[in-house]
C-alpha positions as CSV (number, residue, x, y, z in Angstrom):
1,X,-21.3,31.8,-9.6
2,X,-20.6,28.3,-9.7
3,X,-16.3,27.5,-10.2
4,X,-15.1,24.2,-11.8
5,X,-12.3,22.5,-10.2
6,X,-11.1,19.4,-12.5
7,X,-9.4,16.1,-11.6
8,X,-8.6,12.5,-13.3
9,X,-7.6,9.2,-12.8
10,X,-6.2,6.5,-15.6
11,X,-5.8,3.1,-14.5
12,X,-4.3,0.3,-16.7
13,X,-4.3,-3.4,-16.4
14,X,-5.9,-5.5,-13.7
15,X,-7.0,-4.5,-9.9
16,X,-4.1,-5.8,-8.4
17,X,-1.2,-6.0,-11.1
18,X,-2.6,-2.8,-12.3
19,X,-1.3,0.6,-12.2
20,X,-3.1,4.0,-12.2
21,X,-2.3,8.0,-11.9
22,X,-4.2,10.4,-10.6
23,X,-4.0,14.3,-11.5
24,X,-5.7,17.6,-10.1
25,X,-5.0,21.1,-11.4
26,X,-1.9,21.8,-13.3
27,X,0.5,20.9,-10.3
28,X,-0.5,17.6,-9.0
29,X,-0.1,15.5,-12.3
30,X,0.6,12.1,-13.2
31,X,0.9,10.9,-9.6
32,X,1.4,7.2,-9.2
33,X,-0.8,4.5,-7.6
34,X,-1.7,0.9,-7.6
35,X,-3.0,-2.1,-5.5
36,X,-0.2,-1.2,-3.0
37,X,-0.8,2.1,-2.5
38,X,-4.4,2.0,-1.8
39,X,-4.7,-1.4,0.4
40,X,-1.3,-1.7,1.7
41,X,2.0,0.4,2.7
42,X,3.1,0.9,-1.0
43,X,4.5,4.2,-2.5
44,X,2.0,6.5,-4.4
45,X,-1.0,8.0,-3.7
46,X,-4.2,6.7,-3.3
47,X,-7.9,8.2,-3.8
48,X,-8.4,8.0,0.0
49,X,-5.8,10.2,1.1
50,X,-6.3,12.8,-1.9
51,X,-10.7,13.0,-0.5
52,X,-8.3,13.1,3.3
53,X,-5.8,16.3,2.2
54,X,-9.4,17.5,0.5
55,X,-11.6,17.5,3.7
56,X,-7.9,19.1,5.6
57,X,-7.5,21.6,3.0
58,X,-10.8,22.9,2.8
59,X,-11.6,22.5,7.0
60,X,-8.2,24.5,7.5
61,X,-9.4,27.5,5.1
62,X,-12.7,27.4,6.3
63,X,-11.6,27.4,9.9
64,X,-9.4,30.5,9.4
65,X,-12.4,32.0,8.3
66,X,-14.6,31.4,11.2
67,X,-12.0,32.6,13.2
68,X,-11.9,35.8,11.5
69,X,-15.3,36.0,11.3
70,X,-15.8,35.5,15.8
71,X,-12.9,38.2,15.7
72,X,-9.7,36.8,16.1
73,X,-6.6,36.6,13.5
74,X,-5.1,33.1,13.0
75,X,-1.4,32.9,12.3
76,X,-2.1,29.5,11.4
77,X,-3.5,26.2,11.6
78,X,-3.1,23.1,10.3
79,X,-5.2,19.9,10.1
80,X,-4.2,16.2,9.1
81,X,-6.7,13.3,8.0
82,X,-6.7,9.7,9.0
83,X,-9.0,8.1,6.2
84,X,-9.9,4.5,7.5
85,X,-10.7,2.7,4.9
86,X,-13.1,-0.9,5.0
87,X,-11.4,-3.5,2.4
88,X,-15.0,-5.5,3.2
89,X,-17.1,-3.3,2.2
90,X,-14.6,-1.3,0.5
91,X,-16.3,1.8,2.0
92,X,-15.0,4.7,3.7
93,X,-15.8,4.0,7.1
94,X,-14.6,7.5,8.7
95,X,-12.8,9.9,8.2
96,X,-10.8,11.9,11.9
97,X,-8.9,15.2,11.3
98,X,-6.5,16.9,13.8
99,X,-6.0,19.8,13.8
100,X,-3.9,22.7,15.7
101,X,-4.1,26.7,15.6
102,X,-2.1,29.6,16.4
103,X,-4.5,31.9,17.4
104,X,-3.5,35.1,19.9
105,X,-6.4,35.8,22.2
106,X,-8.5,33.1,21.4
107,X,-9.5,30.1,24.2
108,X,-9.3,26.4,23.7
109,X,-12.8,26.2,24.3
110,X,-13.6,28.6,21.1
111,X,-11.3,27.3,19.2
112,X,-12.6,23.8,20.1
113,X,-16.6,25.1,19.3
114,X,-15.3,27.0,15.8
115,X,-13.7,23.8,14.8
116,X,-16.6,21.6,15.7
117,X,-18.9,23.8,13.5
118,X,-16.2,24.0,10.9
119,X,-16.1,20.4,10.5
120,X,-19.6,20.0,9.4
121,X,-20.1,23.3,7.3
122,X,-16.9,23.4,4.8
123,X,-17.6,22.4,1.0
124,X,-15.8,19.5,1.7
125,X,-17.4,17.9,4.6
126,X,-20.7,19.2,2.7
127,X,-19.6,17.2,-0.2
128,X,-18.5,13.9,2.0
129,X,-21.9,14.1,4.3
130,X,-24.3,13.2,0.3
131,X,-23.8,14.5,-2.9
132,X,-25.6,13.2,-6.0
133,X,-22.8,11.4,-8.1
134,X,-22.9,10.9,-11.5
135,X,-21.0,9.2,-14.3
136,X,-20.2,10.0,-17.9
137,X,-18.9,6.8,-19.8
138,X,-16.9,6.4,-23.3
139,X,-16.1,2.9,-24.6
140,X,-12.2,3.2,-26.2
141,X,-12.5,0.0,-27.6
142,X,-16.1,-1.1,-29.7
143,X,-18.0,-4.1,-28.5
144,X,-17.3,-7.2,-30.0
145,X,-14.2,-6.5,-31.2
């Protein structure tokens, strides 16, 4: 079964004048971002952090599940992305998550090894490590005019 998750992006006006809003799912709607936001210390969101709260999401899920699955019950964990982001290239040039776990029983050293694995086996990361990207386009306004 294959379950479609939707998001958007608007953005009017010029790069760094502009101003843009980013959606996903019915809760996270309309939020603000611009120049600022994505290369400096402005307010709003930014494309980089939403892929970073992505991967942290997803890794955090997924890491509660392999601990369930080597036998142990998390009462929680948490995980936070540092996206560092290349202005030269622009590229993302890596992505580091922390992470912590409450975990009765369970050993550094496992938890360590489950995370390690996590990291490069949860949608996400999947998604990060190649994906085939494609693009529909729509012209609002005709050519020539």
């Amino acid at each position: 079964m294959i379950i479609t998750k939707k998001a958007g992006a608007a953005w009017k006006g010029p790069l760094e004048n502009g101003r843009g809003v980013l959606s996903a799912g019915p809760e996270m709607t309309d939020r603000l971002f611009d120049y600022n936001s994505r290369f400096g210390e402005g307010r709003g969101v930014n494309p980089e952090e939403m892929i970073g709260a992505a991967l942290a999401g997803c890794f955090c899920m997924a890491l509660a599940h392999a601990i369930g699955e080597a036998g142990y019950e998390p009462e929680g964990i948490e995980a936070s992305a540092e996206v560092m982001l290349d202005e030269s290239q622009p590229a993302i040039a890596a992505i580091r998550l922390k992470t912590t776990g409450s975990v009765p029983g369970l050993a550094q050293e496992e938890f360590d090894r489950l995370a390690e694995e996590t990291m490069h086996s949860c949608p996400v990361a999947k998604a990060l490590a190649g994906t085939e990207l494609s693009v529909e386009t729509a012209m609002l306004t005709p050519s020539g005019a």
